[in-house]
N, C-alpha and C positions, 0 to 999 in steps of 0.2 A: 382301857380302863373299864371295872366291870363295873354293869349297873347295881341299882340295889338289891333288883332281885336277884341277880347273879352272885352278891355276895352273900345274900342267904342262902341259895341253892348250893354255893359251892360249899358254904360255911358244913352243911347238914353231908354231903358230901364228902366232906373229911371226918365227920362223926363214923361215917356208914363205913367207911373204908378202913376205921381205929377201931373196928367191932365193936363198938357202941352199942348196947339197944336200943333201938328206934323206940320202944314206949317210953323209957325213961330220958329220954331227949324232951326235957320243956322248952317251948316257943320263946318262953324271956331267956331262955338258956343259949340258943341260937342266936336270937339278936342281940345280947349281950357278946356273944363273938365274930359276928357281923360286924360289933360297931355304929349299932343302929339303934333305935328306940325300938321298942315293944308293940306300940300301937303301929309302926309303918309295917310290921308282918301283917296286920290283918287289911291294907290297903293292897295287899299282892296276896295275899290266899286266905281264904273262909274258914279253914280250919287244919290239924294237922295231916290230918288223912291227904287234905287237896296237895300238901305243899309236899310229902312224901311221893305222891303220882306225879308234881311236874317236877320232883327232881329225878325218878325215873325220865321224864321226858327230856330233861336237861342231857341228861346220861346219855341218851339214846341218841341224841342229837349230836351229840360230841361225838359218839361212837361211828355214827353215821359219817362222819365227816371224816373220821381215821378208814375206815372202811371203801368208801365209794367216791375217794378222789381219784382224779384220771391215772390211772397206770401209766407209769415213768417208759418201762420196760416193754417195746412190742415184737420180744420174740414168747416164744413157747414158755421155756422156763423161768426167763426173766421175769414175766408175769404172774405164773405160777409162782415162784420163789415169792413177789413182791405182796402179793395178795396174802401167802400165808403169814410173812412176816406181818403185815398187818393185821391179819386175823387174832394171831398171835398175841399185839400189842394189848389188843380189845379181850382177849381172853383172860389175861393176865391181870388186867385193871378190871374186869367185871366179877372176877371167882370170889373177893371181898364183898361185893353190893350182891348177888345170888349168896354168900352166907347170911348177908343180914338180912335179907328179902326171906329167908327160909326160915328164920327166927321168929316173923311177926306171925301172929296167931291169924288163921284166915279169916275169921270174924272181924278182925281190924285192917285188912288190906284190902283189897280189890283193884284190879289194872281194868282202869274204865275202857269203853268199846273205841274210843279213839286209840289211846294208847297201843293196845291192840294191833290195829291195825294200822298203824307207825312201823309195830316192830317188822310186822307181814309185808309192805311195802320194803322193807330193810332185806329183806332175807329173798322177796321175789327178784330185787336188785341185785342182790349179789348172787343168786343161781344164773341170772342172764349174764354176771362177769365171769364167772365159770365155763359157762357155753361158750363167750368170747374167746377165754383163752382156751379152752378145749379145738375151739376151730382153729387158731393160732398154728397149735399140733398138727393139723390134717394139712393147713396150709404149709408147713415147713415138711413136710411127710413123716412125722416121728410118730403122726398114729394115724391111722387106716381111715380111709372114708366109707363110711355105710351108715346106714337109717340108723337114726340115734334110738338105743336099747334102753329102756327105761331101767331091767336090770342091771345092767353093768353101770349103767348112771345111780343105783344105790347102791351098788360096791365101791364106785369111787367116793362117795358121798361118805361112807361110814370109813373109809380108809385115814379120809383126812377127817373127818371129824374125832373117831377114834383116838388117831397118834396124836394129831391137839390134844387132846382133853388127856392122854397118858401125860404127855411133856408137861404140861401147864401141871399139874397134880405132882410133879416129881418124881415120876413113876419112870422113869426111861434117863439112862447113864448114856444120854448123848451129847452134844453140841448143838444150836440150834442150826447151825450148816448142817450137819449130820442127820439133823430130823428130817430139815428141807428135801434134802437127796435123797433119803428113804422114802418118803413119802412120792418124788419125783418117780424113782423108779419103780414103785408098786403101781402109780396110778398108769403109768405107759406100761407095764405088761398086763395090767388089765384090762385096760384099752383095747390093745394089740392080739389080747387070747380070747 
């Protein structure tokens, strides 16, 4: 059952994802589809600015949780395949809230220094699951052991963030198996040369 804030969060949430503009979204306007009185928003947020940063953090949290649960999968690819599918999930659900995040004029937005560094904890988390499953490879021997190359660790970075961001955009006549495996096999001969 969600709480209240969660049904205002979520409520603003599906505004953001209906390509809504965030300025014309009035506070009585949310809690009216919340289901909730008017005055209980300003018991959960000061004003709209605050309650648009903690539904980024709401977001972020959610995503967090699709992102950096324990891998099902502990071989190589399995991993690999499971994380991007996951990545996937969060790309797909976030390319909505990045258009509407891109709409609001920067004089009315700002991502406070915690939020911040929410997302930086997010992203140092998931470079150390990448190392994980990277070693995974070395362990099964499908890529080479040697001093880890910062170079080749941003060709595999822009590989898979690249063919993400084609596939999620519709830019790419594949399957998502097909992206998988492409992606698989670029990142082991880059690995490997």
């Amino acid at each position: 059952m969600l709480t209240t804030k969660d049904k205002l969060l979520s409520t603003l949430v599906s505004y953001i994802k209906n390509g809504d503009d965030l300025q014309n979204i009035a506070l009585s306007k949310i809690a009216q589809d919340a289901e909730i009185g008017k005055s209980t928003v300003y018991e959960y947020f000061e004003s709209k600015e605050h309650m648009i940063i903690e539904t980024y953090r709401y977001l972020l949290k959610h995503y967090a949780s699709i992102l950096l649960s324990d891998l099902e999968a502990k071989d190589f690819k399995g991993a690999l395949y499971e994380e991007l599918r996951r990545t996937l999930i969060v790309l797909k659900d976030a390319r909505s809230i990045m258009e509407a995040i891109m709409k609001v004029p920067y004089h009315d937005f700002r991502v406070d220094l915690s939020l911040k560094r929410e997302m930086q904890d997010i992203q140092q988390t998931m470079s150390n699951r990448f190392v994980h499953i990277m070693k995974l490879g070395v362990e099964e021997g499908i890529l080479p052991l040697r001093e880890q190359n910062k170079e080749v660790s941003y060709v595999v970075q822009a590989i898979i963030s690249g063919l993400l961001f084609q596939y999620v955009n519709g830019e790419m006549d594949l399957t998502e198996n097909e992206l998988l495996e492409m992606i698989y096999r670029q990142v082991v001969r880059v690995v490997q040369s």
